[in-house]
C-alpha positions in Angstrom: -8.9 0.4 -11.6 -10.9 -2.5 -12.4 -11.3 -5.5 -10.2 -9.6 -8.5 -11.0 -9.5 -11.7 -8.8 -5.6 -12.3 -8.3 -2.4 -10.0 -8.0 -0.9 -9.4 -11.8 2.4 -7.2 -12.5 0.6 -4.5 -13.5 -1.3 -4.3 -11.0 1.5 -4.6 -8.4 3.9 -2.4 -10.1 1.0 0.3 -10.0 0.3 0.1 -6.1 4.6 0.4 -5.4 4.1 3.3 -7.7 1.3 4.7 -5.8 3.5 3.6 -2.4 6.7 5.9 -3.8 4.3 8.7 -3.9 3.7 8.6 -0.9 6.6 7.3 1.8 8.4 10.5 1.3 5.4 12.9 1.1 6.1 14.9 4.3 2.9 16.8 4.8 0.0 16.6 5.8 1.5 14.5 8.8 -0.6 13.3 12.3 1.8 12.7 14.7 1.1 10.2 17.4 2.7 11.9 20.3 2.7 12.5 24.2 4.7 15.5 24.8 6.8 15.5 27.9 7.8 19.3 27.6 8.6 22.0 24.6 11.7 19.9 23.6 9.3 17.0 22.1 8.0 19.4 19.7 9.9 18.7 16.0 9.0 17.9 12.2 8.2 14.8 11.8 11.3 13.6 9.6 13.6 14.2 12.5 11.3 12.1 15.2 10.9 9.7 12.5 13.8 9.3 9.9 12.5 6.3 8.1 8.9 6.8 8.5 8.0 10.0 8.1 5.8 10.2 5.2 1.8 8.7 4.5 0.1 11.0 6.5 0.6 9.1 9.6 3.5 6.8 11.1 1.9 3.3 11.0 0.8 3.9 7.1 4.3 5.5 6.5 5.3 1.5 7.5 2.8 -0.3 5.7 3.6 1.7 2.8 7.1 0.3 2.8 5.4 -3.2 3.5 3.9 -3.1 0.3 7.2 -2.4 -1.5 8.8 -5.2 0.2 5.9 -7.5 -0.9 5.8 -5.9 -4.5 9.6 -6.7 -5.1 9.5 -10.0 -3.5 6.9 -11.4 -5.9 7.8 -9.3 -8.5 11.8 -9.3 -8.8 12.5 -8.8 -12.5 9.7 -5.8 -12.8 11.0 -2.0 -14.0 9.5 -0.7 -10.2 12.4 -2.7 -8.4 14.6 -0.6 -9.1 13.3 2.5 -8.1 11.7 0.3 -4.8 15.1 -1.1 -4.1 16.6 3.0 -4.3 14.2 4.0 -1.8 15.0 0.7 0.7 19.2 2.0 0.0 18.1 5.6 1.4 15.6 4.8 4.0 16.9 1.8 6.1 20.6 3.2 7.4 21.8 2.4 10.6 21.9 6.3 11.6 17.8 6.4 10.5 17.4 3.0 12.1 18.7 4.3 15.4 16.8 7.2 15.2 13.4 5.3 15.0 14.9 3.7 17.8 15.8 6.8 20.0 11.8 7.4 19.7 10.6 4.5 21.7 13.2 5.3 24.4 11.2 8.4 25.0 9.2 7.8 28.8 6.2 9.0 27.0 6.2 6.6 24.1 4.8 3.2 26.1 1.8 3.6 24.2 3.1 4.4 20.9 1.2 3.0 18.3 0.1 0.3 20.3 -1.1 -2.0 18.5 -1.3 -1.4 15.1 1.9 0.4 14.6 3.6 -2.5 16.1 2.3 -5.3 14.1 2.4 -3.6 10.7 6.4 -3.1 11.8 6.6 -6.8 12.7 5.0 -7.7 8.9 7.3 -5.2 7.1 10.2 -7.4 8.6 8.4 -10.3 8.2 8.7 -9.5 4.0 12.0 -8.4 4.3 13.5 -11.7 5.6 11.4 -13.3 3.0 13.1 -10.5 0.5 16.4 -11.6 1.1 19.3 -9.1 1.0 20.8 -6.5 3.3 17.6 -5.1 5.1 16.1 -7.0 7.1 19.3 -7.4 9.0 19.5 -3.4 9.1 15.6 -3.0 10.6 16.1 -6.6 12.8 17.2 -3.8 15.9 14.0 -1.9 15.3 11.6 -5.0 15.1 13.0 -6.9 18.2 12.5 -3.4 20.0 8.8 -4.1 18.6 9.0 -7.8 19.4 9.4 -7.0 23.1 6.7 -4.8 23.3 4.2 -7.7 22.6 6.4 -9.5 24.8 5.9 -7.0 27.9 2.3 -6.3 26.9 0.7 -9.3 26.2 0.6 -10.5 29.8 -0.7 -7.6 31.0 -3.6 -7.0 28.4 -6.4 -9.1 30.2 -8.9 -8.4 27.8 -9.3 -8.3 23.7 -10.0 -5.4 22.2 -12.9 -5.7 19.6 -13.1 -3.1 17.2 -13.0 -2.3 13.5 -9.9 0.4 14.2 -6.3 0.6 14.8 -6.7 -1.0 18.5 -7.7 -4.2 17.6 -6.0 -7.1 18.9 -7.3 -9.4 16.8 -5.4 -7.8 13.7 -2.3 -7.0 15.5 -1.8 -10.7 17.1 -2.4 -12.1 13.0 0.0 -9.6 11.9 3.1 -10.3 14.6 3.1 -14.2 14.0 3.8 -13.9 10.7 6.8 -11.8 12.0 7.4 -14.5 15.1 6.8 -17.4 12.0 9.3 -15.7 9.7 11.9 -14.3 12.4 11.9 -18.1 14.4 11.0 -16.8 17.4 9.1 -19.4 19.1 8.4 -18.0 22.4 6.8 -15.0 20.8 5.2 -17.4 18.4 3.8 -19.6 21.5 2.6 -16.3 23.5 0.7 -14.7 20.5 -1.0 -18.0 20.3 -1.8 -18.6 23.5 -2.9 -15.1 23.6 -5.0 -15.5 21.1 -7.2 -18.7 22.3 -7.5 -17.5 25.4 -9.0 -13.9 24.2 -11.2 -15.5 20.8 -11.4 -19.8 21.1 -14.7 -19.5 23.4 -16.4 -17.4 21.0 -19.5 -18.3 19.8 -22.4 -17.6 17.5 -20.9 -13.9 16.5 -24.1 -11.3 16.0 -22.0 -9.1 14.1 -22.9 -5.4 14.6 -20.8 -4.1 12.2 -19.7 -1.7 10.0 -19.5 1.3 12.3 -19.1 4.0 10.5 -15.3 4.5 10.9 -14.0 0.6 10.6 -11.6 -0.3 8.0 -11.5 -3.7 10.1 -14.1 -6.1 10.4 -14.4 -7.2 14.3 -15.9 -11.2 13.7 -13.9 -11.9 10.4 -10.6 -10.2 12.1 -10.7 -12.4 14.8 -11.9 -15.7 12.8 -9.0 -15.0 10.4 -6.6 -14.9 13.2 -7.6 -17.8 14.6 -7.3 -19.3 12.0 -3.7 -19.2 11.9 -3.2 -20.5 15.6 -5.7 -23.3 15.1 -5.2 -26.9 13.4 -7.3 -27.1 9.9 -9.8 -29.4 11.4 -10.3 -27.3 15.1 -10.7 -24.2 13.0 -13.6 -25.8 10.8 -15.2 -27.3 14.3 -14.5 -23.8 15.9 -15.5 -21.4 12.8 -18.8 -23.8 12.1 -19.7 -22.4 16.4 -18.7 -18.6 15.5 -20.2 -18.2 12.4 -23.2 -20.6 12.4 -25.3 -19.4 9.2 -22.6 -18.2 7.3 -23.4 -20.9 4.5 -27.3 -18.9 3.6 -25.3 -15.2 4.4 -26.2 -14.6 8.3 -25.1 -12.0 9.6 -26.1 -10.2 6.2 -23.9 -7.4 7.6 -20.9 -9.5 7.3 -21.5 -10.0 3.5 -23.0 -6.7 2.3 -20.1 -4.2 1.5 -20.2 -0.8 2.8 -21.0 2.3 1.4 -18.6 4.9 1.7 -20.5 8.2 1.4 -17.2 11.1 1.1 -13.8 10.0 0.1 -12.2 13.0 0.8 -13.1 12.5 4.8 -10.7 10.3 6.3 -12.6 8.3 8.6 -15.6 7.8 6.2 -12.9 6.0 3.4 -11.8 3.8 6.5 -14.7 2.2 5.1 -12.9 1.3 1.8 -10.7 -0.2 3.9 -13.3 -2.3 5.5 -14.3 -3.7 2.4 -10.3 -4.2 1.5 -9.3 -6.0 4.7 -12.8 -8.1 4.9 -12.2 -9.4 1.1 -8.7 -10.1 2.3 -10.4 -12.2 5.7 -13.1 -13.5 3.6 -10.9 -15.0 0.8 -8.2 -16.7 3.7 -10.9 -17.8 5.7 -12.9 -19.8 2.1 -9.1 -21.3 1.7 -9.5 -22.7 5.3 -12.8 -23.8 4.9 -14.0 -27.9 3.7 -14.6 -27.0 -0.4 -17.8 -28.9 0.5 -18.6 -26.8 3.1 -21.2 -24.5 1.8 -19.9 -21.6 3.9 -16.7 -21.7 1.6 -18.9 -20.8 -1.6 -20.4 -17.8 0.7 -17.3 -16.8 1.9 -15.6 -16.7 -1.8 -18.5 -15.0 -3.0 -18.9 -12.0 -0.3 -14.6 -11.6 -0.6 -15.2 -11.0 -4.8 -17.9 -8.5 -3.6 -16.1 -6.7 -1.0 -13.2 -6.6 -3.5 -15.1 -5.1 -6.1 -16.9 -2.7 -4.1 -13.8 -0.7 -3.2 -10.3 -1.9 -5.2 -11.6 0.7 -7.8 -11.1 3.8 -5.1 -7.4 2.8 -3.8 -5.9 6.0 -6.0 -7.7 9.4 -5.6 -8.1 11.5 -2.8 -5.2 11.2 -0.3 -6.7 10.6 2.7 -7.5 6.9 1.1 -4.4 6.9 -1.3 -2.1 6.7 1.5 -2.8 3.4 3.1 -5.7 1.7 0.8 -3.0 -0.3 -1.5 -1.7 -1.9 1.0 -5.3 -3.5 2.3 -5.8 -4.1 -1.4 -2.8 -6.2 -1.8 -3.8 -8.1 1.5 -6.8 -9.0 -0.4 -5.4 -10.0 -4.0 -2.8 -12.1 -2.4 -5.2 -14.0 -0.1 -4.7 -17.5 -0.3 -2.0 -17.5 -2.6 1.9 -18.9 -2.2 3.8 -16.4 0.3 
């Protein structure tokens, strides 16, 4: 796949097609699981009736995400019919319930905390934007989701700064786009106060990044979700503090794309994911930024590189095919009308 600058049909209609591959595709499955006794232990499609394909719960969701997205943008394409079939058999009220039934479990307080939980908030977030019947069938699921954040937030003192699935920074970007689509203000308010309180005093960011198993970037996560929390002008003020010498390319970590040495290991082509989700940052974050600003031209430039470095390996080996469209359509979307 070659590596264009902007979202076109083709391109779209190819990552739903890659998507239905793979949200039905029961095995190989990694179960995120506490087991309370020898009555826990079933298949995954009966623990998880909607999301029991994509290797792994969370990517199972985004997967669906990415159909929502694809159809919304792309309504009158050949893939929405098969996209919409797959929504008509997946999001019942029986298989909604049973997603439900799940989280009840004493033993699933933790589940998927907080990844899961945001990339569920998103996928309703595109739904409501979709239109139609289903965001109205998952809207039990994502309130379940909702008050998680709600319960947790208060008690989660400190960020958590990584390049993986715990990041906070990520999750809190992800769930106001839900609280921003859904109306709910009080979750909207608490995300952003949240939010400053964890990233607004951050300064000069040294950047010790990539580990070797990030498909997140630690600095430009949380610059790009403060940037959404922020006024235009505050973010500029606050962005100019955390990133100082972002206009010449310091922290050259930040703008160098990583290598990714095996795609068949699955941690190693988290770090096509990197590259994915920091084009996506960089590209938001050069929208946010004063055109004049020479930062902005940096930032553009380092997203296009990302972007290059890794949009070619979405499809391939499954252990990247499984979740990598979905951080590549984050990225080509950037910026663009929602």
């Amino acid at each position: 796949m070659s590596s264009p600058s902007r979202l076109t049909p083709e391109i779209a209609a190819g990552f739903a097609r890659i998507a239905l591959g793979h949200v039905t595709r029961p095995w190989p499955y990694k179960l995120d699981q506490v087991l309370a006794g020898e009555d826990d232990l079933a298949a995954p499609r009966r623990l998880h009736p909607i999301f029991f394909g994509s290797f792994d719960w969370h990517s199972c969701v985004h997967g669906y995400w990415l159909l929502a997205a694809v159809r919304r943008r792309f309504p009158d394409h050949a893939v929405a019919t098969g996209i919409d079939a797959r929504f008509a058999a997946a999001f019942t009220e029986e298989a909604v319930e049973g997603e439900r039934a799940f989280l009840r479990r004493p033993t699933a307080r933790g589940f998927e905390r907080p990844y899961g939980w945001a990339w569920l908030l998103k996928l309703q977030a595109e739904l409501i934007g979709l239109g139609g019947p289903w965001a109205a069938r998952l809207a039990p699921l994502a309130a379940d989701f909702a008050d998680r954040f709600r319960s947790h937030l208060p008690l989660a003192t400190y960020p958590v700064r990584t390049g993986v699935h715990s990041s906070t920074a990520f999750a809190l970007a992800l769930a106001l786009d839900y609280a921003r689509a859904a109306g709910d203000l009080d979750l909207e308010d608490l995300l952003r106060a949240k939010a400053l309180s964890w990233y607004a005093g951050d300064r000069d960011c040294q950047a010790w990044e990539p580990s070797g198993e990030d498909f997140l970037s630690p600095a430009l996560m949380e610059a790009e979700c403060l940037r959404r929390v922020l006024p235009a002008e505050d973010f500029r003020a606050w962005f100019a503090g955390f990133l100082p010498r972002a206009a010449a390319g310091d922290p050259a970590s930040l703008f160098t794309p990583a290598s990714v040495s095996d795609r068949s290991d699955g941690k190693i082509a988290h770090l096509d994911g990197l590259n994915l989700s920091r084009a996506w940052c960089w590209r938001s974050l050069a929208g946010a930024l004063d055109p004049s600003d020479p930062a902005a031209a940096a930032a553009s430039a380092a997203a296009e590189a990302h972007l290059a470095a890794s949009l070619p390996h979405v499809a391939g080996d499954y252990m990247g095919e499984h979740w990598l469209a979905s951080f590549a359509l984050l990225a080509l979307t950037a910026g663009a009308v929602r």
